[in-house]
Backbone bond lengths (Angstrom), bond angles and torsions (degrees), N, CA, C in turn:
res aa  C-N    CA-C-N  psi(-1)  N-CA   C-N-CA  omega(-1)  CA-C   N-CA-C  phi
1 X - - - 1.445 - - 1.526 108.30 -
2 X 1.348 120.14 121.28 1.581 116.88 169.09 1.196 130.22 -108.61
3 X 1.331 102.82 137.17 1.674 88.63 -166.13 1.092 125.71 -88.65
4 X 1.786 134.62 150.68 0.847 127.60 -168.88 1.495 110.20 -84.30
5 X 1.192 128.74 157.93 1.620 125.07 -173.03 1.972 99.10 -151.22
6 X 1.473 107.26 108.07 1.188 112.44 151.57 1.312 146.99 -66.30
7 X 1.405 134.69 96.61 1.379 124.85 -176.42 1.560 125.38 -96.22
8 X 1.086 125.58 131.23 1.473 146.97 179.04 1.346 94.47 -34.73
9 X 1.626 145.32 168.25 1.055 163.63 -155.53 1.941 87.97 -149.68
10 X 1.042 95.08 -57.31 1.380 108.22 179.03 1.484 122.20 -51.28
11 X 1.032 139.68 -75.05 1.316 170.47 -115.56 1.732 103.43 -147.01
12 X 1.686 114.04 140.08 1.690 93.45 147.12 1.678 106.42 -104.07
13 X 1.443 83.11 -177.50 1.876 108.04 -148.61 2.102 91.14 -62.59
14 X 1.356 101.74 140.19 1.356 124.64 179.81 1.804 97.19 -44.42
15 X 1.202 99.78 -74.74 1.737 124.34 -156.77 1.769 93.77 -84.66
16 X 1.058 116.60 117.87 1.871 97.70 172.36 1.852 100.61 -120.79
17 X 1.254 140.13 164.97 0.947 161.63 -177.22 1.920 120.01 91.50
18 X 1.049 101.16 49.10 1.312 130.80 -167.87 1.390 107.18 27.53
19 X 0.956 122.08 99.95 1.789 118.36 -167.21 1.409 84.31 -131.84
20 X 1.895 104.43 148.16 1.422 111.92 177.69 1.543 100.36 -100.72
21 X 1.237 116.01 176.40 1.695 122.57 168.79 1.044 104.51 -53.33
22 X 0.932 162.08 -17.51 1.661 150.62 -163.44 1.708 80.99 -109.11
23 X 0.759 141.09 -84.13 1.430 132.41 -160.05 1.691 98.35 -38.04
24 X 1.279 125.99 -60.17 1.626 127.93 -169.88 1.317 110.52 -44.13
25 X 1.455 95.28 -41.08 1.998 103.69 -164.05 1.805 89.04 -63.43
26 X 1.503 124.99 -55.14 1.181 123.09 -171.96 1.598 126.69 -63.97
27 X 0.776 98.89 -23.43 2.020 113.73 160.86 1.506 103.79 -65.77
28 X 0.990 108.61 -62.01 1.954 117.99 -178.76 1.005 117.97 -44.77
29 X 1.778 109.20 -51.43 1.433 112.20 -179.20 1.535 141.28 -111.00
30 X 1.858 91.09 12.07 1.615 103.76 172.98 1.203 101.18 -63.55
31 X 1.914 141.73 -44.12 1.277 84.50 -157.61 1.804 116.77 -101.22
32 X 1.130 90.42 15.45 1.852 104.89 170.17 1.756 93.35 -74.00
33 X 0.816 139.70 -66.03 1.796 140.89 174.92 1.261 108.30 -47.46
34 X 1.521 129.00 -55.74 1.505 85.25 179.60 1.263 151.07 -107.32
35 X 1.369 133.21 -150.00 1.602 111.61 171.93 1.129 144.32 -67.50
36 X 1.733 122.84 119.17 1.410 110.34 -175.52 2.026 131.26 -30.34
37 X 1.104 104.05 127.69 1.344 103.05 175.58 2.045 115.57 -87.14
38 X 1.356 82.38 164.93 1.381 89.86 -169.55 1.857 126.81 -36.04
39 X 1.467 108.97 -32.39 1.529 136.45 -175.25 1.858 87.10 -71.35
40 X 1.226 125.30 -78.62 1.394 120.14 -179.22 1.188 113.05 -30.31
41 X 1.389 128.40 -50.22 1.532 124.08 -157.05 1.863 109.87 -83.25
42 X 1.862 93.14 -15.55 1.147 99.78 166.28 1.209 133.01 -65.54
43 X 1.732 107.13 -44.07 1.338 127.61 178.21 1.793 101.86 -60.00
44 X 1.438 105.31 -53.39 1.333 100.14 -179.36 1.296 136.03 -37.47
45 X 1.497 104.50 -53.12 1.677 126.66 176.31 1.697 85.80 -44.29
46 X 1.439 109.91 -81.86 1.814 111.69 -154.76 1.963 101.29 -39.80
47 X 1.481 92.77 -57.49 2.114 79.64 -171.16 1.473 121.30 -46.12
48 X 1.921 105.71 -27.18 1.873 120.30 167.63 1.480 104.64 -33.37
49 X 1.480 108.32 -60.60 1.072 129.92 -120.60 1.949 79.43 -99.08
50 X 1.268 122.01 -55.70 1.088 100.59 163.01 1.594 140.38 -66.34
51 X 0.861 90.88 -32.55 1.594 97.55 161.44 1.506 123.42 -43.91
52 X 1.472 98.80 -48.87 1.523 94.45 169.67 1.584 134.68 -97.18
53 X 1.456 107.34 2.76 1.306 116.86 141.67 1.514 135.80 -69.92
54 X 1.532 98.77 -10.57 1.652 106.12 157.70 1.186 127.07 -93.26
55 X 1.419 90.77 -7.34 2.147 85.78 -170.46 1.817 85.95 -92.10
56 X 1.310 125.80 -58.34 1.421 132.54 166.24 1.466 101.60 -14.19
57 X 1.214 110.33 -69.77 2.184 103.91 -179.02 0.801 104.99 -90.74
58 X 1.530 140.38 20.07 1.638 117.35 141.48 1.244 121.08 -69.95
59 X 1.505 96.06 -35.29 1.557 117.33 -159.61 1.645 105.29 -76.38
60 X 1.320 119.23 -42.54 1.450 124.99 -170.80 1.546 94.76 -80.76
61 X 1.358 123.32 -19.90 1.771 115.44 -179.34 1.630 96.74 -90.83
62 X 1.023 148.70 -38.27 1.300 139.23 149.95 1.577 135.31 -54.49
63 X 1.477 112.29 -15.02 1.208 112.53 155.00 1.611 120.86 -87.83
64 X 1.362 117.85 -55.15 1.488 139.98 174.52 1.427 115.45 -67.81
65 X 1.247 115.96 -40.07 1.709 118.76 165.72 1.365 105.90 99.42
66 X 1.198 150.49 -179.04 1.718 147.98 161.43 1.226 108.00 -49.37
67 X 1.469 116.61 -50.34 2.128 91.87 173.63 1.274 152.19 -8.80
68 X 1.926 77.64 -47.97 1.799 87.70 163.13 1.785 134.47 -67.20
69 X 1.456 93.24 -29.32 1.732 96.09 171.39 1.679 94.86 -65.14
70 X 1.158 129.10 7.12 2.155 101.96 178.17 1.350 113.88 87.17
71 X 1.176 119.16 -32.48 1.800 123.26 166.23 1.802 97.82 -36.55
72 X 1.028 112.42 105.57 1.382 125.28 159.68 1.617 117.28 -153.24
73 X 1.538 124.84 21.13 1.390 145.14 114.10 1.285 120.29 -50.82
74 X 1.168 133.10 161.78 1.337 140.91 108.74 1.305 141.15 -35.61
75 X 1.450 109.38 -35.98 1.478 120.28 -157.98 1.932 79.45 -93.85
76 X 1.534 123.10 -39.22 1.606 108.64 -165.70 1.445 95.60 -52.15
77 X 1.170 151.54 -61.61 1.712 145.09 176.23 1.158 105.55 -9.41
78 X 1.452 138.71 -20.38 1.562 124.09 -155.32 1.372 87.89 -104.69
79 X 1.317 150.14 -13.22 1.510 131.64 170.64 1.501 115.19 -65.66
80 X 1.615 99.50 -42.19 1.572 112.02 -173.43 1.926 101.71 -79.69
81 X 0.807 109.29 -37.48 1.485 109.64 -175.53 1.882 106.12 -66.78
82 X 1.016 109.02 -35.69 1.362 126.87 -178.63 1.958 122.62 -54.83
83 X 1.643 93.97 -59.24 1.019 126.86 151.02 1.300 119.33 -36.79
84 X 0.836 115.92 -49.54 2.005 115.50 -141.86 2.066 80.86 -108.39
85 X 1.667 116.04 -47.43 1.722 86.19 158.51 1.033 148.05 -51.11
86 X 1.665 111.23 -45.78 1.570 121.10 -178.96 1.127 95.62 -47.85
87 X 1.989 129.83 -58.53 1.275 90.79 -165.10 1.793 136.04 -107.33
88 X 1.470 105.26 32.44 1.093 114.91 149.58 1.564 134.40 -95.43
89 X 1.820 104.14 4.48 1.204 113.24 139.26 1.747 141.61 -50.96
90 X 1.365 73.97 -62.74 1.297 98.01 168.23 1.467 127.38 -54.63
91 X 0.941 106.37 -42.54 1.584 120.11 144.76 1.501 136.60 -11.35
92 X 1.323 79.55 -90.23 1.422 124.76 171.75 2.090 90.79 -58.87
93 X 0.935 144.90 -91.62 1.424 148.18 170.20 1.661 111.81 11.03
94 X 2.094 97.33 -66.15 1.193 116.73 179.99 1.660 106.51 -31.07
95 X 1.482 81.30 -74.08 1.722 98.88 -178.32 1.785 132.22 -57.12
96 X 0.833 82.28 -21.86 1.550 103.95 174.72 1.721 100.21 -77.18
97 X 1.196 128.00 -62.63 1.318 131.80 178.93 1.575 116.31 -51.96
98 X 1.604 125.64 -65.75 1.013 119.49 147.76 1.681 136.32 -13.45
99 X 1.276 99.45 -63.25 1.561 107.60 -163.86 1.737 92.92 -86.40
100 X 1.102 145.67 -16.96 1.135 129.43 136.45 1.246 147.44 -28.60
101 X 1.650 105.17 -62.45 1.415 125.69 168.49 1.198 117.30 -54.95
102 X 1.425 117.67 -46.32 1.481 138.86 -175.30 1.969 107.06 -54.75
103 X 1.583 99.76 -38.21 1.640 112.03 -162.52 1.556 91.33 -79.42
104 X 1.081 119.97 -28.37 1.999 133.10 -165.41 1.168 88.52 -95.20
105 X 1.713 160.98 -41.73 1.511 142.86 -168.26 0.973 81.12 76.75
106 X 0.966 157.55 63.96 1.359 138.43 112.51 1.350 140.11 -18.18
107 X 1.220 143.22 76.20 1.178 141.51 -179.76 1.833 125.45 -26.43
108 X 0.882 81.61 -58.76 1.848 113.62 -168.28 1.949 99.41 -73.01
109 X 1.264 118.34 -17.96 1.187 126.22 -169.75 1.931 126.43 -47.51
110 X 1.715 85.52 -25.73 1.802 87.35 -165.97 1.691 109.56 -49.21
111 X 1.433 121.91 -33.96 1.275 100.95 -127.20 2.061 70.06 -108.54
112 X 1.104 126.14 -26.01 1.348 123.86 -177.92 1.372 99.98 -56.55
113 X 1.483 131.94 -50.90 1.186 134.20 -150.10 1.481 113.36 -83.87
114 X 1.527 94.92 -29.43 1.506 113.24 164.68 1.307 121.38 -37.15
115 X 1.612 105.38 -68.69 1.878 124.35 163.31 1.466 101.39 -38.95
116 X 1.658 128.01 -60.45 1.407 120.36 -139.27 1.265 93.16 -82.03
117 X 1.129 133.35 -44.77 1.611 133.72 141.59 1.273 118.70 16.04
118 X 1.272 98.57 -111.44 1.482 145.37 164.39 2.302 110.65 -15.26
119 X 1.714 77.20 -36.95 1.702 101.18 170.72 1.248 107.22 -88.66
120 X 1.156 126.89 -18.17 1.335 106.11 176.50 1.206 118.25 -93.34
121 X 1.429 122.80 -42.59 1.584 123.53 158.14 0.916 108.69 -28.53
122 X 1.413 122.50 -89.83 1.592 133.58 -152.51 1.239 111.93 -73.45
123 X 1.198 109.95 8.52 1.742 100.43 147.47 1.297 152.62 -40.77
């Protein structure tokens, strides 16, 4: 059986050294299949390790309360208050940009909206 293979006029071919789909899928997905190497397990340990330096100051800010950050002004509130708008501005921006583009048809829109997106999540 031979396979048929279309080539672009336009463009040359994406994949070159004649590889079939089964070969591509296995390039793609060796390195999701195999075993983490030493550098991963490294990375891993540190995110552990942060990870549980966040649950640690969740836990001591839910027992102890904000006191412990030193806020014993009024005026210290304005770092944290500050903070926590920008980025529900920002937020808010994402979405705002999007749902704009979206109201205009925008053609060109995918890849902007993508970002403004992308900003609004990871907020």
């Amino acid at each position: 059986m031979s396979l048929i293979r279309y080539e672009s006029q336009a463009r040359a071919p994406l994949v070159e050294g004649n590889k079939t789909y089964h070969d591509v899928t296995e390039d793609i997905c060796r390195p999701v299949e195999a075993k983490p190497s030493k550098l991963w397990w490294v990375g891993f340990i540190i995110s552990l390790g942060l990870l549980g330096f966040g649950v640690v100051s969740i836990y001591m800010d839910v027992v102890y309360g904000t006191g412990q950050w030193n806020l014993n002004k009024t005026v210290g509130w304005g770092w944290d208050i500050t903070n926590f708008v920008w980025w529900v501005g920002i937020g808010h921006a994402g979405t705002l940009i999007s749902a704009i583009l979206l109201l205009f048809r925008q053609g060109w829109r995918t890849g902007v909206n993508r970002a403004a997106e992308a900003m609004t999540i990871l907020r």
